[in-house]
N, C-alpha and C positions, 0 to 999 in steps of 0.2 A: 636637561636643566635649562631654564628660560632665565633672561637677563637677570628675572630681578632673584629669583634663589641666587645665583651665581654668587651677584653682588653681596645677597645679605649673607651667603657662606663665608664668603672670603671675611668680610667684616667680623665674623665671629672666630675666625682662623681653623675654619674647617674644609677638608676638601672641597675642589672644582673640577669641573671638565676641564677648564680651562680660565685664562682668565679675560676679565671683561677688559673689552675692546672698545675705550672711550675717546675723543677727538677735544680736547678744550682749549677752548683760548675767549680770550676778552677781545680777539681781533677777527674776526669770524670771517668780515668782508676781506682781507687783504690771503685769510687762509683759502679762503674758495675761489678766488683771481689766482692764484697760484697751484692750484687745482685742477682749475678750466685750463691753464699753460701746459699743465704736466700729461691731458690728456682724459681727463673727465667732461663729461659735457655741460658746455656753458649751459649757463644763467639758474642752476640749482642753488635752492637756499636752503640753509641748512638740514633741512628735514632730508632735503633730495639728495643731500651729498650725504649723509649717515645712510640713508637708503643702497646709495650707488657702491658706498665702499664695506657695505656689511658691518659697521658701527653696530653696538648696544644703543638701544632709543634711552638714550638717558638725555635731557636738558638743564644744560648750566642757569641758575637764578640768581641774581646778584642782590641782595638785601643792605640797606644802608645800615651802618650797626648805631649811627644816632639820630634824630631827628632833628629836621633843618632849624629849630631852632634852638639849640644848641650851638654856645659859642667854639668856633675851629680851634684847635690849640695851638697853643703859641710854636711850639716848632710840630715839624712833623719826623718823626725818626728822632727822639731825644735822646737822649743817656740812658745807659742802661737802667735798671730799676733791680738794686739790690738786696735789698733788706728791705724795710717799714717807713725809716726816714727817710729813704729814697722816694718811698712810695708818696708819703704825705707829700714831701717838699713839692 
């Protein structure tokens, strides 16, 4: 089974050999300094470190979910939203 069955098994909740073997973080540089410490060989970027530790080649993609012109909203992390009136207000 190659990375990407595995993946699209497990997503349908059907057997795997096993499961996939992913590395994420939004802090990539301070994960591979602490890498290089632990005994991996410096100056790999990410590709080299999924490589080095037998990772699944998957890549993390970050998509802005609005467009910069789009006013920011007034708080960030509001109150819950529990009903409809919640939602309008």
């Amino acid at each position: 089974m190659n990375h990407a069955e595995r993946f699209h098994a497990l997503m349908r909740f059907q057997p795997v050999d096993r499961l996939p073997v992913i590395e994420w973080a939004t802090w990539w540089n301070l994960t591979l300094d602490r890498w290089a410490k632990e005994g991996m060989p410096a100056g790999l970027n990410q590709d080299g470190a999924t490589d080095w530790w037998q990772l699944d080649p998957y890549r993390q993609r970050w998509y802005r979910s609005a467009a910069l012109t789009l006013p920011a909203p007034k708080v960030q992390y509001g109150p819950r939203i529990r009903d409809m009136d919640d939602y309008l207000a």
